[in-house]
N, C-alpha and C positions, 0 to 999 in steps of 0.2 A: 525140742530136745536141746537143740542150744542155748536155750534163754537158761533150763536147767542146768545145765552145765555149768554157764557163766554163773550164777547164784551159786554152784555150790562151791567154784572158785575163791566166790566173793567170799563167804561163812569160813573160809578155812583160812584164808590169808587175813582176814579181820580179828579172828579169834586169838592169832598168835603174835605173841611179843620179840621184843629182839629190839635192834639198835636200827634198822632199818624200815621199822613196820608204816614210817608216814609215807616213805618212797614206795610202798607195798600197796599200799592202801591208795593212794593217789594213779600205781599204776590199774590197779581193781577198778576205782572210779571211772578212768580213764578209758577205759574196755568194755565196759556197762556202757558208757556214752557213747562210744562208738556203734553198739550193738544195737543199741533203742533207736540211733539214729538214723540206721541202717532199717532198723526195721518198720521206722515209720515211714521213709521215703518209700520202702516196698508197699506198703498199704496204703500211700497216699498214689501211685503207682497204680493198686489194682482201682482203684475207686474211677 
């Protein structure tokens, strides 16, 4: 549910313009990274 979440994040702050969207967009990247990485350590964790 959270990974959905994040992605729908990602699709709406990606899609929109403005004077800010690279700051936008790099904080989106940056949130996804943290998520995947979190979520591998959990999986590398159950293994």
């Amino acid at each position: 549910m959270a990974a959905f979440f994040i992605g729908l994040v990602r699709v709406i702050v990606k899609t929109q313009g403005g004077a800010a969207k690279s700051k936008e967009d790099a904080a989106v990247d940056a949130a996804l990274a943290r998520a995947e990485s979190a979520r591998n350590a959990s999986a590398a964790g159950d293994a």
